[in-house]
C-alpha positions in Angstrom: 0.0 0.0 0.0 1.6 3.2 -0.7 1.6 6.5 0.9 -1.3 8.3 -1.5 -3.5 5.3 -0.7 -3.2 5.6 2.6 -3.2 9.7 3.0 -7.0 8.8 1.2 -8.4 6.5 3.3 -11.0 7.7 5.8 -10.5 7.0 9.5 -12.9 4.3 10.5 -12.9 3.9 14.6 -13.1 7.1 16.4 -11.1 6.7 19.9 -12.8 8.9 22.7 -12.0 10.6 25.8 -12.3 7.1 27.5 -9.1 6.4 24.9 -8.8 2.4 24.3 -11.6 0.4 25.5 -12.2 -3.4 24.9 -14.9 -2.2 22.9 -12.6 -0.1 20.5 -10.0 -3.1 20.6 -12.7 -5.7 19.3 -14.2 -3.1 16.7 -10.4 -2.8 15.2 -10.0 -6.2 15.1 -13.5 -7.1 13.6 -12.5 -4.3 11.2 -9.0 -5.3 10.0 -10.8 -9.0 9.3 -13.2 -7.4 6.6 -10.9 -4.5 5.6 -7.1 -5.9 6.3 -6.3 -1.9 6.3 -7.9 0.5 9.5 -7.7 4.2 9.7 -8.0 5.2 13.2 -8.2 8.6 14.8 -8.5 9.4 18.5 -9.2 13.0 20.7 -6.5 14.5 21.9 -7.4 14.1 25.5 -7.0 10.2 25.2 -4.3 8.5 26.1 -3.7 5.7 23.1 -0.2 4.1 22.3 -0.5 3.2 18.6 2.3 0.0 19.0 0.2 -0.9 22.3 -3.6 -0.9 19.9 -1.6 -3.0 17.1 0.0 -5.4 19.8 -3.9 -6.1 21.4 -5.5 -6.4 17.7 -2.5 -8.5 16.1 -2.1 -6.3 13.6 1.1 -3.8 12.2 1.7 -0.3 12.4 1.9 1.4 8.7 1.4 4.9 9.6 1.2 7.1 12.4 0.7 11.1 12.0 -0.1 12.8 14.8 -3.2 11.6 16.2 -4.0 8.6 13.3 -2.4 6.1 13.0 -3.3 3.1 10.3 -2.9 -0.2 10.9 -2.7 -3.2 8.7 -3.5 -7.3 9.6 -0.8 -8.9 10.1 0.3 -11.5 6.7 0.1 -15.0 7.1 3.4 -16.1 6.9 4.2 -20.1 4.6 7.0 -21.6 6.1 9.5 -20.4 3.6 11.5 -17.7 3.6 10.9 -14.8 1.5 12.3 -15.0 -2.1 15.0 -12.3 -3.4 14.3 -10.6 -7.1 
């Protein structure tokens, strides 16, 4: 994904003042299933650790800018190592 497609995207979970509730972590995680790719955007009075929300939701950071951060499901990884081109 490159840096345009992800500027576009629109965030899709709103954090709140209550910053990262189980609600919000199962709603991330039931989102990055359908979607594989999750804008998220939180208040500025919450208190949210982006590497923390990706950690809970098995998922990777891609892109954090101030207070959004995107976050990507994690690939399924074969056995095999990665090939070189």
């Amino acid at each position: 994904m490159d840096r345009r497609t992800i500027h576009e995207l629109k965030p899709t979970v709103w954090i709140g003042k209550r910053g990262v509730t189980p609600e919000a972590v199962e709603e991330v995680t039931r989102q990055l299933e359908d979607r594989k790719v999750v804008k998220i955007r939180w208040l500025q009075s919450a208190e949210v650790d982006p590497s923390d929300l990706a950690a809970r939701t098995g998922s990777e950071v891609v892109d954090i800018r101030g207070r959004t951060v995107v976050l990507a499901a994690r690939r399924e990884r074969s056995g095999k190592p990665p090939r070189n081109i």
